[in-house]
ZAMARGU-4260 file (C-alpha; in steps of 0.2 Angstrom, whole numbers, plus 5000, padded with zeros to 4 digits):
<rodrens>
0) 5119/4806/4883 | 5119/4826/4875 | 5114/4837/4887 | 5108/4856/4883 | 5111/4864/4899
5) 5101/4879/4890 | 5087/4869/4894 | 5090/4869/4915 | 5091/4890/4913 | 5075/4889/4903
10) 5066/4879/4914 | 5071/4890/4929 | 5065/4903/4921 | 5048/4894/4918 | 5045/4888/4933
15) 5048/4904/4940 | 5037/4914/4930 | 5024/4900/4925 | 5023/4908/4909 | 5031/4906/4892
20) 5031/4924/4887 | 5037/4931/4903 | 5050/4917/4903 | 5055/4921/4883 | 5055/4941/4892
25) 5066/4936/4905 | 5079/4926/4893 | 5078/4941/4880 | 5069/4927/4868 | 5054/4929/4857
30) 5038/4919/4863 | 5039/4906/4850 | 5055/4900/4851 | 5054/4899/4873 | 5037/4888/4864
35) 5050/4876/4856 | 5061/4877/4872 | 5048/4872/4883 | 5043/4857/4869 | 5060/4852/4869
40) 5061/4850/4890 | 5044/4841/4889 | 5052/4828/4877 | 5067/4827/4887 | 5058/4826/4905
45) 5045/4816/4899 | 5033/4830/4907 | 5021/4843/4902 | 5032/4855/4917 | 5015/4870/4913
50) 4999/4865/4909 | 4986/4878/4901 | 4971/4882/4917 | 4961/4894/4908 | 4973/4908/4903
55) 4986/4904/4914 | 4997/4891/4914 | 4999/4880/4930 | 5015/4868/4935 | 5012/4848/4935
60) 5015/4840/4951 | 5035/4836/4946 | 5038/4854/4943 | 5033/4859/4960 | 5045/4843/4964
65) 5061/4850/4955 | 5060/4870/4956 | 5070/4871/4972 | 5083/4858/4963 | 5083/4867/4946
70) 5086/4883/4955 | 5100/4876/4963 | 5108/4870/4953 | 5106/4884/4942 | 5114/4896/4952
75) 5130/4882/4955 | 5134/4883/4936 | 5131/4902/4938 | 5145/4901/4952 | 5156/4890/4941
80) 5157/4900/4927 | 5157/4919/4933 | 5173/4923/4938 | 5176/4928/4956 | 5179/4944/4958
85) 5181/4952/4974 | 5168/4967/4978 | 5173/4983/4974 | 5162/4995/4983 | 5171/5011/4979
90) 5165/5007/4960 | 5147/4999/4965 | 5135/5006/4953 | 5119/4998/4958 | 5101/5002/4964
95) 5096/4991/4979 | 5076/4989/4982 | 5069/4987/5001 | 5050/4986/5004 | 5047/4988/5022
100) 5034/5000/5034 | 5034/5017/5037 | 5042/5014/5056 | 5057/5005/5048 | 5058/5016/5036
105) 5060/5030/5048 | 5069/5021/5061 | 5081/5009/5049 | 5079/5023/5034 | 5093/5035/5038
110) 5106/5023/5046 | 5106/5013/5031 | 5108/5026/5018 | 5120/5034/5027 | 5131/5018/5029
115) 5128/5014/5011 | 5132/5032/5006 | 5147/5031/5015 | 5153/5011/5008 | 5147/5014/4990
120) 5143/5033/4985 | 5138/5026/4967 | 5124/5012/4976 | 5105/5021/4977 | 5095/5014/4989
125) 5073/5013/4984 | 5065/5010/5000 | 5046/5009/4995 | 5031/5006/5006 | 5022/4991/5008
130) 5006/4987/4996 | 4990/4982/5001 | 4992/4963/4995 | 5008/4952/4994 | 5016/4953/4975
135) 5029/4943/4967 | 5040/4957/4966 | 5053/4948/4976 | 5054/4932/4966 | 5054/4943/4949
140) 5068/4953/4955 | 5059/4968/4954 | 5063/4971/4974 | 5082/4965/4983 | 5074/4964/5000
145) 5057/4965/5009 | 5057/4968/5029 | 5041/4960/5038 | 5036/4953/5052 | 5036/4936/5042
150) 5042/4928/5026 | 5032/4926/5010 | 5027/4906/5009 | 5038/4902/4994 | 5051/4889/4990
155) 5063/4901/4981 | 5063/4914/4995 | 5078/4914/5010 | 5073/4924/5025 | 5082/4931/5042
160) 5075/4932/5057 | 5085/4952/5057 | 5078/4959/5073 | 5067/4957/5088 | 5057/4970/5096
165) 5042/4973/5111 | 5024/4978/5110 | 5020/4992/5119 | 5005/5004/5122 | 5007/5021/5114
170) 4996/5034/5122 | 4995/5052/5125 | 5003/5060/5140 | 4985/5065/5148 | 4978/5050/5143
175) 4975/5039/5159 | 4985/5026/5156 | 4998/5036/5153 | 5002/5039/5174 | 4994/5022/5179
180) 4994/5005/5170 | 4977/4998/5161 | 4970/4982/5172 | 4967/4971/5157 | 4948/4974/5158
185) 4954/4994/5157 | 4963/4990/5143 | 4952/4979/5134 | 4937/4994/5135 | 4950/5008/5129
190) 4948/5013/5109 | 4960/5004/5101 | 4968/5006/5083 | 4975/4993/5073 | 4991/4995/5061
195) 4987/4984/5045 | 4988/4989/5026 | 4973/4975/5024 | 4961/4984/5036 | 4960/4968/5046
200) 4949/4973/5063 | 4956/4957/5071 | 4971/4949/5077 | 4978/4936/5088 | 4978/4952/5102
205) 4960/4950/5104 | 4962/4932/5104 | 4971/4931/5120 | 4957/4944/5125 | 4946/4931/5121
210) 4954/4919/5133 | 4947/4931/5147 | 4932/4934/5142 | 4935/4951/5134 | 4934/4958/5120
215) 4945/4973/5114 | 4938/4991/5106 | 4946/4991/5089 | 4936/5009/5081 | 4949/5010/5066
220) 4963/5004/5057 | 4977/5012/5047 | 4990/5009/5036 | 5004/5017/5043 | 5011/5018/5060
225) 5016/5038/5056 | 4996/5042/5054 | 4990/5028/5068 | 5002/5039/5081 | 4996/5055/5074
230) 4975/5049/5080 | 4984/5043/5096 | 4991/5063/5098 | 4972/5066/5100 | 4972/5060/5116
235) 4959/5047/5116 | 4964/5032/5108 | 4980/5018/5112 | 4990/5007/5099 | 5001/4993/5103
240) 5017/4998/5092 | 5033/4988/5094 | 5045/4999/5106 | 5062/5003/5098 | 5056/5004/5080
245) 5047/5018/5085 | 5055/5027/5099 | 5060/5042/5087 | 5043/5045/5080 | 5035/5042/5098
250) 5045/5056/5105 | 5043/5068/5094 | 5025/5068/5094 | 5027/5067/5113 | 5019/5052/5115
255) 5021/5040/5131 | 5022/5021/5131 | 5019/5009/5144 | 5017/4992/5145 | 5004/4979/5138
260) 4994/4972/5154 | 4997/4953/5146 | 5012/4944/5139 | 5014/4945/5122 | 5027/4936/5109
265) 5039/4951/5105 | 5036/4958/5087 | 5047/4949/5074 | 5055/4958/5060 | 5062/4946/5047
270) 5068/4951/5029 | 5067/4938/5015 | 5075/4938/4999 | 5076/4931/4982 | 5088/4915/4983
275) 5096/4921/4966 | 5105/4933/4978 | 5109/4921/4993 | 5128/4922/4985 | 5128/4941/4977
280) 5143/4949/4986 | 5134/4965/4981 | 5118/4957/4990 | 5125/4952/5003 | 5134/4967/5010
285) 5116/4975/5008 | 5111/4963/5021 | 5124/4965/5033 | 5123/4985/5032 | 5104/4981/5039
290) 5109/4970/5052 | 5120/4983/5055 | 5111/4995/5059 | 5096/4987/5066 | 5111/4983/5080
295) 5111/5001/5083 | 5094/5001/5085 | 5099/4992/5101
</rodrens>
């Protein structure tokens, strides 16, 4: 039996952007001929692979079943046929993308370009704030590597749990939990702000509120930890912040933490990547220069 491994790239591409002319974009082909591409693997398969929903086109159930395997074994013919050269960071000319917060961005930001400056002067680092919503920049390579506190729900997506870190209270220094801890019900009827680039008044802290019988004071939320610590400057408000990610901006705005009156899981950060990079030298030296210097974070 003849087999066109053109077809396995083609259909990686297809699957991944579930679209023929963003396929055809990707494998510099015009949209007719990714058309006759995607007839032939249909004949081969013996499976529509996309099906037309409207105006976009959806996978059949065995193209959900193979993506994971056609990746794969995409990237092993990849790694078969590219020659293996050793990574010469003193010649890296290369932009690297991170999506991540505005605390790590201020905490992680200048360790990580200064190590990456220092490894590879011709790399240039895009660190970019998070959107409102989740994207699919990640799996259209548009983004290298996206720090959260969880990983996007996709096949083709690796993740790291990189770094651990505890919740605090971040108040002012004349605010009165500042020289004495909150009793959970003190707590529970402070104004609180919430940290969330949705707006979401609610999360699982009030739940374990709940569980007592109270209920917290959420009277705003903001999309940025820089601006949430700037109301708690004010004096009146608190927000739980994780501790060492923001030590720096905590101190210079002369802020005072103390601790939660309840046990809380620690606050995660993970970073997730496309798995078309899981074996990029280049890729992976961008991770370890982030584990790095999240180590230094402490």
């Amino acid at each position: 039996m003849y087999l066109d491994l053109n077809l396995l790239t083609a259909l990686d591409a297809l699957l991944e952007e579930g679209s023929v002319a963003a396929a055809a974009d990707r494998l510099h082909l015009s949209s007719p001929a990714m058309s006759r591409t995607l007839g032939r693997i249909r004949r081969t398969t013996g499976d529509q692979i996309l099906v037309r929903t409207g105006r976009t086109m959806t996978p059949t159930p065995y193209a959900l079943e193979i993506r994971a395997q056609v990746r794969d074994l995409v990237q092993q013919a990849e790694s078969v046929l590219a020659p293996d050269r050793a990574l010469d960071l003193a010649e890296l000319d290369r932009v690297f993308t991170v999506i991540c917060h505005d605390a790590i961005t201020t905490a992680l930001g200048p360790r990580l370009i200064a190590a990456v400056h220092r490894d590879a002067p011709n790399a240039r680092l895009r660190l970019l704030a998070e959107g409102r919503a989740d994207t699919q920049e990640l799996r259209r390579g548009q983004v290298d590597l996206e720090l959260g506190s969880a990983a996007p729900d996709s096949p083709e997506i690796r993740s790291e749990l990189f770094f651990e870190d505890r919740l605090v209270l971040a108040v002012a220094p004349d605010h009165p939990f500042a020289t004495r801890k909150p009793t959970l019900r003190r707590y529970a009827e402070a104004l609180h702000l919430r940290i969330t680039r949705r707006g979401r008044l609610h999360d699982p802290m009030d739940d374990a509120l709940a569980e007592h019988g109270l209920e917290r004071r959420v009277v705003a939320t903001t999309p940025t930890t820089t601006s949430a610590l700037s109301v708690v400057r004010l004096g009146e408000c608190v927000v739980a912040v994780p501790e060492r990610m923001c030590a720096g901006m905590i101190d210079a705005l002369g802020l005072v933490t103390v601790p939660l009156p309840m046990p809380v899981p620690p606050a995660p950060l993970v970073g997730s990547w496309h798995q078309r990079y899981e074996n990029d030298k280049a890729h992976r030296w961008l991770r370890d220069r982030v584990r790095e210097a999240l180590r230094d974070l402490g």
